[in-house]
Every structure is written in structure tokens, then in C-alpha cells.
MDTraj code that builds the backbone (N, CA, C; nanometers):
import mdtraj as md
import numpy as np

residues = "UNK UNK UNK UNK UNK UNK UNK UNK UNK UNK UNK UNK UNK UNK UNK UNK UNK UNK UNK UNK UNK UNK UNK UNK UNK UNK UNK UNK UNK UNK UNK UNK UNK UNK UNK UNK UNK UNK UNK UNK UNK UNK UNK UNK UNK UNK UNK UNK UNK UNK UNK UNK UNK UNK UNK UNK UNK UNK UNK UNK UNK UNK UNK UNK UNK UNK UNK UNK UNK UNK UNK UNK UNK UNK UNK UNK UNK UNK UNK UNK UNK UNK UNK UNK UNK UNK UNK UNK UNK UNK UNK UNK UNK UNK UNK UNK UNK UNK UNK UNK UNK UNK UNK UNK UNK UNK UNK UNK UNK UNK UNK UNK UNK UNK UNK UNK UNK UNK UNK UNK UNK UNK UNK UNK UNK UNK UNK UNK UNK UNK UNK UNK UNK UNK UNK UNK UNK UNK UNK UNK UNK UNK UNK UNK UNK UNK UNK UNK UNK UNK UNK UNK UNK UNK UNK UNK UNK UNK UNK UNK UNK UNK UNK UNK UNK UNK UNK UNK UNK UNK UNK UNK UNK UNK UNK".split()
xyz = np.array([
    [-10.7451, -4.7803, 26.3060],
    [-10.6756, -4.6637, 26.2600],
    [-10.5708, -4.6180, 26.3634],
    [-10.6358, -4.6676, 26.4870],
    [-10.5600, -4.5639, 26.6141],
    [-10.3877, -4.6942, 26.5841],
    [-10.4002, -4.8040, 26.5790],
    [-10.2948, -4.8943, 26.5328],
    [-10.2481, -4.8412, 26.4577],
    [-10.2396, -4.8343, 26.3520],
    [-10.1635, -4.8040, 26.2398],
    [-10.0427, -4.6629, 26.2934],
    [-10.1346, -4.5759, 26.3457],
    [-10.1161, -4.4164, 26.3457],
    [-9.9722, -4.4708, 26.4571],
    [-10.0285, -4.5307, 26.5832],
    [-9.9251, -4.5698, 26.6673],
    [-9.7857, -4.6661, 26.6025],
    [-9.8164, -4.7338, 26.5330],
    [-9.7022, -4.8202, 26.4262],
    [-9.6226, -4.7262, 26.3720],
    [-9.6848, -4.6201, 26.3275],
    [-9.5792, -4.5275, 26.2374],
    [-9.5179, -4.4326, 26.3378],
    [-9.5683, -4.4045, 26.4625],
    [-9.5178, -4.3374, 26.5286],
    [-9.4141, -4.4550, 26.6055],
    [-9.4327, -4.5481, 26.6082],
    [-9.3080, -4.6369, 26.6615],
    [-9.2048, -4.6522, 26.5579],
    [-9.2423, -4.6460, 26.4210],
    [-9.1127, -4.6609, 26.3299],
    [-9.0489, -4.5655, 26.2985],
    [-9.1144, -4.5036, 26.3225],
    [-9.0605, -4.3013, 26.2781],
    [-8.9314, -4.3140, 26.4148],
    [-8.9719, -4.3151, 26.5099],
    [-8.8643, -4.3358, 26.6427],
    [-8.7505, -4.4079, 26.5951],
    [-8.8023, -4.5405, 26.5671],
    [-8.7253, -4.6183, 26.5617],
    [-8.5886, -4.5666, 26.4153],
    [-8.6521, -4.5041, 26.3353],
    [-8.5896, -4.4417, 26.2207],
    [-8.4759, -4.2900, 26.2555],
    [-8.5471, -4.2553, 26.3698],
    [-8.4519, -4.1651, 26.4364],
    [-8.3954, -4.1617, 26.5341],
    [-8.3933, -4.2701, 26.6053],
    [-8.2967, -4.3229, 26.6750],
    [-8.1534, -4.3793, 26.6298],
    [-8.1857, -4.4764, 26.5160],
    [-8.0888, -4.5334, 26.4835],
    [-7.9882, -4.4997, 26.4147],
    [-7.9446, -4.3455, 26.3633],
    [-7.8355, -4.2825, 26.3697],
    [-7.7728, -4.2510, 26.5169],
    [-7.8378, -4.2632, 26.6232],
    [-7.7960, -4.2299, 26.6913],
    [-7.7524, -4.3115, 26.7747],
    [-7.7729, -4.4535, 26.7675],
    [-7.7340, -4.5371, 26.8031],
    [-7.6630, -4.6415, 26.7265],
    [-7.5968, -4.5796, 26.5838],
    [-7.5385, -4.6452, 26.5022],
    [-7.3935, -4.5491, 26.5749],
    [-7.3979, -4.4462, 26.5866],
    [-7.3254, -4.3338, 26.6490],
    [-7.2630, -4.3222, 26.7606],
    [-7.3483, -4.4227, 26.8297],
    [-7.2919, -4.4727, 26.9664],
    [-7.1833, -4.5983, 26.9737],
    [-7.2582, -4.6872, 26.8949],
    [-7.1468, -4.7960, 26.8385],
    [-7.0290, -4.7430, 26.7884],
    [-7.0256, -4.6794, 26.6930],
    [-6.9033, -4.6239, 26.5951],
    [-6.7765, -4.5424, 26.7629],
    [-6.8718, -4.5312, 26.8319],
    [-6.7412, -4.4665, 26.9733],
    [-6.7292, -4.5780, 27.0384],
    [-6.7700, -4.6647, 27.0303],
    [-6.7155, -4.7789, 27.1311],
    [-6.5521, -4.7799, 27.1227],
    [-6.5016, -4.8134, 27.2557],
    [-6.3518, -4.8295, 27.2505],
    [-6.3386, -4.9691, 27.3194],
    [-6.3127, -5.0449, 27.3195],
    [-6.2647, -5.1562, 27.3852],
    [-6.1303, -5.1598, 27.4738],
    [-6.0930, -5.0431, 27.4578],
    [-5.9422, -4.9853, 27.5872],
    [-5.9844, -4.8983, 27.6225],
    [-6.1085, -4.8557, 27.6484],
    [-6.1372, -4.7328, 27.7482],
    [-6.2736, -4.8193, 27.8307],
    [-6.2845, -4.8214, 27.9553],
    [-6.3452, -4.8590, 28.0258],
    [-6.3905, -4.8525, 28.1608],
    [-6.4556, -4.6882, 28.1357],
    [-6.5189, -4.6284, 28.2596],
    [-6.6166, -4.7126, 28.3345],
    [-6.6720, -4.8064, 28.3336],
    [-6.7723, -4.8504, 28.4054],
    [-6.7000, -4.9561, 28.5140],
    [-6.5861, -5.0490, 28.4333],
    [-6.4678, -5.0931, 28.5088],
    [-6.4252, -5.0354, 28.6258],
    [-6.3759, -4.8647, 28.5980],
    [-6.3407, -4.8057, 28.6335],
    [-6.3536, -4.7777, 28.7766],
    [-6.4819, -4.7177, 28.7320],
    [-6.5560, -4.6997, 28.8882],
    [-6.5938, -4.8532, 28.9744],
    [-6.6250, -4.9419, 28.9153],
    [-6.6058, -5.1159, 28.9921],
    [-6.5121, -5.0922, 29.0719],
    [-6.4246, -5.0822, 29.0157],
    [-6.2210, -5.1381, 29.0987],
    [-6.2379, -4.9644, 29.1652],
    [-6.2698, -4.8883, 29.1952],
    [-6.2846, -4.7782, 29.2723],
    [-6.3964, -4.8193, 29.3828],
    [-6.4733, -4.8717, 29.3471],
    [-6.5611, -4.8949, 29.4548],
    [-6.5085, -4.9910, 29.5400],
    [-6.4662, -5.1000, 29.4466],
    [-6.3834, -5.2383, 29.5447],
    [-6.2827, -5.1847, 29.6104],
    [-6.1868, -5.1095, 29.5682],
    [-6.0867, -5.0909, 29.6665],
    [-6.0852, -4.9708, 29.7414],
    [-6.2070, -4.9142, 29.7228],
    [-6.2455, -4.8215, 29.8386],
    [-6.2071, -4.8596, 29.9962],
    [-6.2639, -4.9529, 30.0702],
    [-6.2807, -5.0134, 30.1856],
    [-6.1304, -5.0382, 30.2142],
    [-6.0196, -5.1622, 30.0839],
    [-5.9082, -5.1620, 30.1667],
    [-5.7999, -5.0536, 30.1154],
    [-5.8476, -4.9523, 30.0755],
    [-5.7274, -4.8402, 30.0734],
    [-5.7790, -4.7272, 30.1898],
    [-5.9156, -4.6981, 30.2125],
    [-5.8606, -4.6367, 30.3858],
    [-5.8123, -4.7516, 30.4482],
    [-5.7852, -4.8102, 30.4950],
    [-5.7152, -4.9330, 30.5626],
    [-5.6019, -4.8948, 30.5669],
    [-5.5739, -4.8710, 30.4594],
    [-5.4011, -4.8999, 30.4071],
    [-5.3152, -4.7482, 30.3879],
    [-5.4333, -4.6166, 30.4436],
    [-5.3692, -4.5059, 30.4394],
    [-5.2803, -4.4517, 30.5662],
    [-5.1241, -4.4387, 30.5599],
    [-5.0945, -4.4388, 30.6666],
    [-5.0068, -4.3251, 30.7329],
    [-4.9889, -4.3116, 30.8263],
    [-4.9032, -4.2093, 30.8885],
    [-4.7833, -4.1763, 30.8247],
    [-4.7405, -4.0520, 30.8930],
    [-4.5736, -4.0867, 30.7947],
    [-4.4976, -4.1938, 30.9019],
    [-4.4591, -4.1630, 31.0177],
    [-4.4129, -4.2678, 31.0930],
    [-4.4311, -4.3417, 31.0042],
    [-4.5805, -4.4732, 31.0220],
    [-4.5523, -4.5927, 30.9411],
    [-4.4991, -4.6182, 30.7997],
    [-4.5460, -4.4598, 30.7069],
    [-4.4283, -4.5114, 30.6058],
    [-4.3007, -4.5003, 30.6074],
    [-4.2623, -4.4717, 30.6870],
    [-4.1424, -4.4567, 30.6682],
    [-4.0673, -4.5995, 30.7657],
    [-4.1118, -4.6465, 30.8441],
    [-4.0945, -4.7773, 30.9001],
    [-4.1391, -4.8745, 30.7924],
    [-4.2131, -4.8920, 30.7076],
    [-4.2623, -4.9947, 30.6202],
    [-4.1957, -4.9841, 30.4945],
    [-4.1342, -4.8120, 30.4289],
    [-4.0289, -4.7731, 30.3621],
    [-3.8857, -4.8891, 30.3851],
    [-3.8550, -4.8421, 30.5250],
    [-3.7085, -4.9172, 30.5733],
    [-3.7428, -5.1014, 30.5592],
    [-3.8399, -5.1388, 30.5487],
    [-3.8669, -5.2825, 30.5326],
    [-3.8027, -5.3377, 30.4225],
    [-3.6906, -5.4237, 30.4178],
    [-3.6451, -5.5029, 30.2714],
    [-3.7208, -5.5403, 30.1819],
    [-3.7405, -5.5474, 30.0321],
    [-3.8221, -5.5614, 29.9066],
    [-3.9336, -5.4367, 29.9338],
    [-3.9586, -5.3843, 30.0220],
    [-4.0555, -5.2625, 30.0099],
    [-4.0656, -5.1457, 29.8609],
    [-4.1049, -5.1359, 29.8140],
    [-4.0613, -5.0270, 29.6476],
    [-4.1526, -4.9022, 29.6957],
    [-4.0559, -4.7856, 29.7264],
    [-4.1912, -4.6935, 29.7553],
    [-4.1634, -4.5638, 29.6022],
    [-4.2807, -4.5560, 29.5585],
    [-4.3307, -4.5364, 29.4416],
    [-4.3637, -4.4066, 29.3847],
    [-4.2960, -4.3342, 29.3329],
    [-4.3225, -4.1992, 29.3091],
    [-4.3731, -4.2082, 29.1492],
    [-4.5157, -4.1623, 29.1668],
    [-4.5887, -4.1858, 28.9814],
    [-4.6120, -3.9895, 28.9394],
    [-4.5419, -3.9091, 28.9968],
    [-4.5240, -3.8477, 28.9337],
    [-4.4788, -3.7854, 28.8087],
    [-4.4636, -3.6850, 28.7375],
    [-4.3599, -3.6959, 28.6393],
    [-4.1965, -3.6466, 28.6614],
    [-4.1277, -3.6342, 28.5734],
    [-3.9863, -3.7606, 28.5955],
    [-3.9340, -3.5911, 28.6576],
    [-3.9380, -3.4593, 28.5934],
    [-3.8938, -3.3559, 28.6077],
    [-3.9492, -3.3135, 28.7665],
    [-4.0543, -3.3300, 28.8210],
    [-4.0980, -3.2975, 28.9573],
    [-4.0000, -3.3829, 29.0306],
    [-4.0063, -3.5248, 28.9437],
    [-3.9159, -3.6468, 29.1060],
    [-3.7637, -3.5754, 29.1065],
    [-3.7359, -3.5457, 28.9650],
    [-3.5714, -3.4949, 28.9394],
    [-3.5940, -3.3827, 29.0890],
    [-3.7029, -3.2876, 29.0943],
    [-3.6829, -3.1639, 29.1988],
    [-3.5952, -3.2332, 29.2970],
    [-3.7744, -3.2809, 29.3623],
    [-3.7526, -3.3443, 29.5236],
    [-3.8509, -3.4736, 29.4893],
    [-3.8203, -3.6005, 29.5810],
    [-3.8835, -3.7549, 29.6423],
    [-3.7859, -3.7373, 29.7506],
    [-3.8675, -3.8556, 29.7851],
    [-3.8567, -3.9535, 29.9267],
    [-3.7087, -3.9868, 29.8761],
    [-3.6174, -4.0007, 29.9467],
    [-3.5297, -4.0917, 29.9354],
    [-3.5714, -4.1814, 29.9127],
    [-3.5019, -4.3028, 29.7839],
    [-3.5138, -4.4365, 29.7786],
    [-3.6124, -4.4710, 29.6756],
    [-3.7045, -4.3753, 29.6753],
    [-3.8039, -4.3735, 29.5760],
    [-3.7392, -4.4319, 29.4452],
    [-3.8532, -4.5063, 29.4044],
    [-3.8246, -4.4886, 29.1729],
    [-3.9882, -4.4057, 29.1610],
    [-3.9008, -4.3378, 29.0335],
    [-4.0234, -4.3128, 28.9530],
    [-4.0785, -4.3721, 28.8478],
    [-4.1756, -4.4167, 28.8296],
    [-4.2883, -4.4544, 28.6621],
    [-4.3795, -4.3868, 28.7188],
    [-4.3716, -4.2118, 28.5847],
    [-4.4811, -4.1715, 28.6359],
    [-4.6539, -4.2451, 28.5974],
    [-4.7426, -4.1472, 28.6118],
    [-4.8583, -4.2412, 28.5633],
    [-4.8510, -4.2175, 28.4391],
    [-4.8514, -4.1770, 28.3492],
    [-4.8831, -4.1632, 28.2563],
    [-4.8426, -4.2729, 28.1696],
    [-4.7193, -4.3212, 28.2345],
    [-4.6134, -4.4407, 28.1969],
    [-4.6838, -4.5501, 28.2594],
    [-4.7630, -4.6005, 28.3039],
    [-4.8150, -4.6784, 28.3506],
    [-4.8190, -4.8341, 28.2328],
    [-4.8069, -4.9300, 28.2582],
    [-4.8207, -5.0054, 28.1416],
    [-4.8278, -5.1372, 28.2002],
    [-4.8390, -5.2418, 28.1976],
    [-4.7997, -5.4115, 28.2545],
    [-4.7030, -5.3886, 28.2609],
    [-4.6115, -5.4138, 28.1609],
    [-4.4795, -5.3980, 28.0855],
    [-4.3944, -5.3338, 28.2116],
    [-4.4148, -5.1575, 28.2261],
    [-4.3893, -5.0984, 28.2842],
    [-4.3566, -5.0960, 28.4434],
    [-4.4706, -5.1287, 28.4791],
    [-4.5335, -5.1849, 28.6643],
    [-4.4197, -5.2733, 28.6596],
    [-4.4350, -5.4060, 28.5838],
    [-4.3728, -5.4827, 28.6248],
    [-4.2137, -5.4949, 28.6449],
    [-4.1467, -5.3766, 28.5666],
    [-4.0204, -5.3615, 28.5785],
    [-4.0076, -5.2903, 28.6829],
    [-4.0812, -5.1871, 28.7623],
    [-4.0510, -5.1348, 28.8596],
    [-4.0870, -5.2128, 28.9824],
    [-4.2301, -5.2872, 28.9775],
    [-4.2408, -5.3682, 29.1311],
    [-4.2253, -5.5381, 29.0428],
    [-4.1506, -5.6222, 29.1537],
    [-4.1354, -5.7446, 29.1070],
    [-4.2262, -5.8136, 29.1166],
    [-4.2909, -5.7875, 29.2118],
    [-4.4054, -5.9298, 29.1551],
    [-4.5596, -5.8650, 29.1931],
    [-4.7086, -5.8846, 29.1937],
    [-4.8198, -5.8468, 29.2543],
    [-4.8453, -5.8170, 29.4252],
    [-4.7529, -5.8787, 29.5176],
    [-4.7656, -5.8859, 29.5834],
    [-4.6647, -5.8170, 29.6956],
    [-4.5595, -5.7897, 29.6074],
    [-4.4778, -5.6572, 29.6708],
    [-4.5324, -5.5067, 29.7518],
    [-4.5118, -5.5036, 29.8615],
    [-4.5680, -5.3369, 29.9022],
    [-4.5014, -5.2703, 29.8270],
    [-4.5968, -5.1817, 29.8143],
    [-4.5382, -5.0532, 29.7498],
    [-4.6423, -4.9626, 29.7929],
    [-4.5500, -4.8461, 29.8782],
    [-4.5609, -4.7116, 29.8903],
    [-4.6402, -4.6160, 29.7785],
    [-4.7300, -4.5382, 29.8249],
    [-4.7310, -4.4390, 29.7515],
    [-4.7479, -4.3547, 29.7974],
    [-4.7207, -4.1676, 29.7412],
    [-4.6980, -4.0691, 29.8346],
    [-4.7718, -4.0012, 29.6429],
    [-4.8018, -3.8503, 29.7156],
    [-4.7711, -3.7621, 29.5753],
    [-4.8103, -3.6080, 29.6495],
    [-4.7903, -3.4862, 29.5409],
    [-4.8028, -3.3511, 29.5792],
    [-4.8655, -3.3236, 29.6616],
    [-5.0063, -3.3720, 29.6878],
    [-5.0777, -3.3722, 29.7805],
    [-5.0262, -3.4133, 29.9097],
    [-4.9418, -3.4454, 29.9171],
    [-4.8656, -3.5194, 30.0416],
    [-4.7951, -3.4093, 30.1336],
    [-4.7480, -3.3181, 30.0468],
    [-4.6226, -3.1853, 30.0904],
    [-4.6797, -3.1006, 30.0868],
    [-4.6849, -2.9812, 30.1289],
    [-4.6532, -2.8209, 30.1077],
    [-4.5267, -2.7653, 30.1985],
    [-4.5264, -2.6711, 30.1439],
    [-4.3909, -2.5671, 30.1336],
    [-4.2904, -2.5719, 30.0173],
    [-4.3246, -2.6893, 29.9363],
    [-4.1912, -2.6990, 29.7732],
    [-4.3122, -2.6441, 29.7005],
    [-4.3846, -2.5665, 29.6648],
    [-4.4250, -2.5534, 29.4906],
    [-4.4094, -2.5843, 29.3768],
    [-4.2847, -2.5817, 29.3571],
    [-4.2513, -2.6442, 29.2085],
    [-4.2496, -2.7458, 29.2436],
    [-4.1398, -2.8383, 29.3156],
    [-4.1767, -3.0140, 29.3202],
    [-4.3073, -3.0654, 29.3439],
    [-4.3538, -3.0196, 29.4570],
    [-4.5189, -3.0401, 29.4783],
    [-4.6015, -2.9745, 29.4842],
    [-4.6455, -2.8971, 29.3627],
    [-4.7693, -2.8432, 29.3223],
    [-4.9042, -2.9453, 29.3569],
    [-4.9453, -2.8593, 29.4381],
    [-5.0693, -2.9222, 29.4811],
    [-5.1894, -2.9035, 29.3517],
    [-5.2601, -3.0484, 29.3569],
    [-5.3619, -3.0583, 29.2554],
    [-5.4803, -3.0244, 29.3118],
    [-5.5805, -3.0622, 29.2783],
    [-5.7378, -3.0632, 29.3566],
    [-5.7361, -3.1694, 29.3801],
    [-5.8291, -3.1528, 29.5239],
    [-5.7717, -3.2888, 29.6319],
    [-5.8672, -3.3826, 29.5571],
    [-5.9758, -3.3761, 29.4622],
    [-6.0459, -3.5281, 29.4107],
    [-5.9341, -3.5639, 29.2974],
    [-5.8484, -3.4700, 29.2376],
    [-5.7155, -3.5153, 29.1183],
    [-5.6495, -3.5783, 29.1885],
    [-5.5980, -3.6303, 29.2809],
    [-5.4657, -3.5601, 29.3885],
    [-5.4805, -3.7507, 29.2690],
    [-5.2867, -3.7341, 29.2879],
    [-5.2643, -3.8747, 29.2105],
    [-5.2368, -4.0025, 29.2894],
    [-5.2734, -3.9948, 29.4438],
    [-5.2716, -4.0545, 29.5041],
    [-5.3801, -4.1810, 29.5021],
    [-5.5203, -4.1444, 29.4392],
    [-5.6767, -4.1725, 29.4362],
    [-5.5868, -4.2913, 29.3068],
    [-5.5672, -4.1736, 29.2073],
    [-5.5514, -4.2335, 29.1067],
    [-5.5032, -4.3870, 29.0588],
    [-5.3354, -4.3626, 29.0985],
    [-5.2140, -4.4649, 29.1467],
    [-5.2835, -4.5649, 29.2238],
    [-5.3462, -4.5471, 29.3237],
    [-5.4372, -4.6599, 29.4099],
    [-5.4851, -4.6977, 29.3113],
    [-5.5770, -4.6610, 29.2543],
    [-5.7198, -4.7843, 29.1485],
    [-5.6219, -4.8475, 29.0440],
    [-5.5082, -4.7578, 28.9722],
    [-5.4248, -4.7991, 28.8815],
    [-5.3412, -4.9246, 28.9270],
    [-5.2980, -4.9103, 29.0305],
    [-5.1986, -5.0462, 29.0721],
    [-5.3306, -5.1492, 29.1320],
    [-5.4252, -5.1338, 29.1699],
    [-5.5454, -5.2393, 29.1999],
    [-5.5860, -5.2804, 29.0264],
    [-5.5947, -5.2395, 28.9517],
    [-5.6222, -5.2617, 28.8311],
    [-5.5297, -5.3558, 28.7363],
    [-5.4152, -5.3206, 28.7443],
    [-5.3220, -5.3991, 28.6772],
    [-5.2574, -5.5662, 28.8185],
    [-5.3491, -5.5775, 28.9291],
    [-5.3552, -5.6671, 29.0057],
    [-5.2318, -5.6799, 29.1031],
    [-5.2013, -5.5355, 29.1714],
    [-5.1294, -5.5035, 29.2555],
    [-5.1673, -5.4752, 29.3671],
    [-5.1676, -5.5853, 29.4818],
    [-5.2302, -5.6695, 29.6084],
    [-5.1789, -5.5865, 29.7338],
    [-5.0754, -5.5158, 29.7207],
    [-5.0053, -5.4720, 29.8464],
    [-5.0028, -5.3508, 29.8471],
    [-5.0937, -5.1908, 29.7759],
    [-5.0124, -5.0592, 29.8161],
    [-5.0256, -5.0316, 29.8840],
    [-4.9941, -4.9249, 29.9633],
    [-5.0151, -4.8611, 30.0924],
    [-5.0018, -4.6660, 30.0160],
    [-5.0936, -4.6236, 30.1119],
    [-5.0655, -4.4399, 30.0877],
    [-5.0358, -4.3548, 30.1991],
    [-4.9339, -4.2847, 30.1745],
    [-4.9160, -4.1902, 30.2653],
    [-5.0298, -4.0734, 30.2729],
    [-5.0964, -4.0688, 30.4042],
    [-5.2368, -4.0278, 30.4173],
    [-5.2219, -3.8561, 30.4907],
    [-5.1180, -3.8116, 30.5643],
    [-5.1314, -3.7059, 30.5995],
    [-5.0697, -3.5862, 30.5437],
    [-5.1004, -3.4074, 30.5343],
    [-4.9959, -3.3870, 30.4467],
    [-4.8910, -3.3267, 30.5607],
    [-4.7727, -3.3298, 30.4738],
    [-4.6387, -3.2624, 30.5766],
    [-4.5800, -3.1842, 30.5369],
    [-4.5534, -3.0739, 30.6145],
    [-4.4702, -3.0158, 30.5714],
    [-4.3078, -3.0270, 30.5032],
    [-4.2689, -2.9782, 30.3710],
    [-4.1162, -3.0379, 30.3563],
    [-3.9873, -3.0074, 30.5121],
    [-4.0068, -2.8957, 30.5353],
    [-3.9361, -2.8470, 30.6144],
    [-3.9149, -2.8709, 30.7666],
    [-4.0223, -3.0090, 30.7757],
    [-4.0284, -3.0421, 30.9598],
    [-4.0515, -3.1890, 30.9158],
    [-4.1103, -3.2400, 30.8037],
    [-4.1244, -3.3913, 30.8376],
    [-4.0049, -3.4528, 30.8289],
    [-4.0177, -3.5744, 30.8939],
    [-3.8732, -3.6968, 30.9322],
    [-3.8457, -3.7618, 30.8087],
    [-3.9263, -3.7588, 30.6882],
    [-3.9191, -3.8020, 30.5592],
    [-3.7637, -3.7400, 30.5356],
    [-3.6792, -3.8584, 30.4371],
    [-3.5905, -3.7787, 30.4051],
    [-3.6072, -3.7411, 30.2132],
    [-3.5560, -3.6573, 30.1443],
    [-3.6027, -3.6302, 30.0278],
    [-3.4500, -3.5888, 29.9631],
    [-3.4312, -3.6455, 29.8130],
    [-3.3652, -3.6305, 29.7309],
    [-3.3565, -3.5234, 29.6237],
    [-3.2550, -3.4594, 29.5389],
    [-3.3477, -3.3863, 29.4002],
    [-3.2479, -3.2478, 29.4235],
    [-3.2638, -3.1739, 29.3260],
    [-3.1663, -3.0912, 29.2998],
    [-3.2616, -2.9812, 29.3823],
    [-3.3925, -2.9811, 29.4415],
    [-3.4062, -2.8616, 29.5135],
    [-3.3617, -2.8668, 29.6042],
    [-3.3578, -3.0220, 29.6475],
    [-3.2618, -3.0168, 29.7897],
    [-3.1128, -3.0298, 29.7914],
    [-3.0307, -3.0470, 29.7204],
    [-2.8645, -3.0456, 29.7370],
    [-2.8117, -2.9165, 29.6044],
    [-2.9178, -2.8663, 29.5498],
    [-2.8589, -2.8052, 29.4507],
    [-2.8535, -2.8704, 29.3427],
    [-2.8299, -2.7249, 29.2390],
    [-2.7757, -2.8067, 29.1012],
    [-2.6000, -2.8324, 29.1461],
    [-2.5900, -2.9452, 29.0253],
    [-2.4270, -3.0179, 29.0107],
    [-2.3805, -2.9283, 28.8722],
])
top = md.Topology()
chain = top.add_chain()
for i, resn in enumerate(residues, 1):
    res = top.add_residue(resn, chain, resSeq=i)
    for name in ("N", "CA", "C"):
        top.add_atom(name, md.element.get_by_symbol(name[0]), res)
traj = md.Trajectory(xyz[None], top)
């Protein structure tokens, strides 16, 4: 008897589970892939402190020929103020397609800097919360689409004293 009683209490489960795991299927996405996610965050944990660097060095590794230093902001902040020399694709624009028109090949350095980088501009660099900051981001994103070389600008600076030079209508005005 005690069988039976336990059988029905296993099918009864099993009977109310399986909306809920018919439910789970029905959200599957096959282009969304958080578990990935955090992988290629964990892997390139180790060589992106490595690769976080002074301004000095970016800006010496900036002046390096084929260097692309990379502003993934959006297009109205880069219009403010960037780095001299900079391109923008912000992230959101992110794509194969995309990457690949801005850096030429996987193995190109490329710079990255973002809001978190500056204070004293507000509007150009509105600071995010430092676990948002799009610096984190842009790192796993260009490790993801199999981009071998970034580097990040790791300290923040002030606009008004660092040796960085910067472009954008906050700095020359409107035309």
C-alpha cells in the first residue's frame, strides 16, 4: 500500500512540474547566453588586470601605428568629448559585422577607456556604477567576439590635468 501511495505521490509531482518545465523550455533563447557569459568573464579575468594600464602607457601604446583606441560609448557622449583619435561603435552597436569594420583583424590592440575613466565633464562622462562601468563590459565583449589584444585604461583622471588629449564640441565649442 505504502508503494502505491508513494507512486502517486511521485506522479502527482511529476504532473506538476511539467508545466513548469514545459515553461522553461518555451524561454529558451539560443542568442542569449548567460552561463557563456560568466565563462569568458572568468577566463579573461586574469589577462585583463594584466592589461589594465596607466594613462602614460595608454597613451604611449595609443601613439603606436595600427593601435585603434576605442570609444564604445554612445555616439552623442563621444560627439561631447574622447580621446583624440578615438572611433566610436558604441556597445550597443556591437556586432561581428560591426567590430570588424572598426578593428581590422583579432589581433589588433585596441584601447579601451569609458566614463568611469574621467571626472570633472558630467555630461560627456557621466559616471555609471563602478560594477556597470562599460569598461568590464567592452572587455568580455571584445574577448567574446575573439578579440586577442585589448588593453584598459585603469586609473580615473581628471579632464582638466590629464596629458590625454580630447576632442568634441565640449572642448572647442559648438561650430
Amino acid at each position: 500500500m505504502r508503494h502505491v501511495a508513494g507512486m502517486k505521490t511521485i506522479l502527482a509531482s511529476i504532473l506538476l512540474l511539467a508545466p513548469i518545465l514545459q515553461a522553461a523550455d518555451q524561454m529558451a533563447n539560443p542568442l542569449i547566453d548567460y552561463r557563456r557569459f560568466q565563462q569568458i568573464a572568468r577566463e579573461t579575468e586574469p589577462l585583463r588586470e594584466k592589461r589594465r594600464v596607466t594613462e602614460a602607457q595608454f597613451a604611449a601604446l595609443a601613439a603606436e601605428p595600427g593601435t585603434i583606441v576605442l570609444d564604445a560609448r554612445s555616439a552623442d557622449k563621444f560627439a561631447l568629448r574622447h580621446i583624440r583619435g578615438a572611433v566610436n561603435l558604441p556597445f550597443t552597436d556591437f556586432t561581428a559585422e560591426s567590430l570588424a569594420r572598426v578593428i581590422p583583424t583579432k589581433t589588433t590592440r585596441v584601447l579601451i577607456y569609458c566614463n568611469n575613466n574621467f571626472q570633472g565633464a558630467p555630461q560627456s562622462f557621466a559616471p555609471k556604477v563602478a560594477s556597470a562601468s562599460l569598461n568590464i563590459s567592452t572587455y568580455i565583449a571584445l574577448a567574446t567576439y575573439g578579440y586577442t589584444n585589448a588593453f584598459e585604461l585603469a586609473p580615473l583622471l581628471d579632464v582638466r590635468k590629464t596629458k590625454l588629449q580630447f576632442e568634441g564640441t565640449e572642448v572647442t565649442g559648438p561650430k
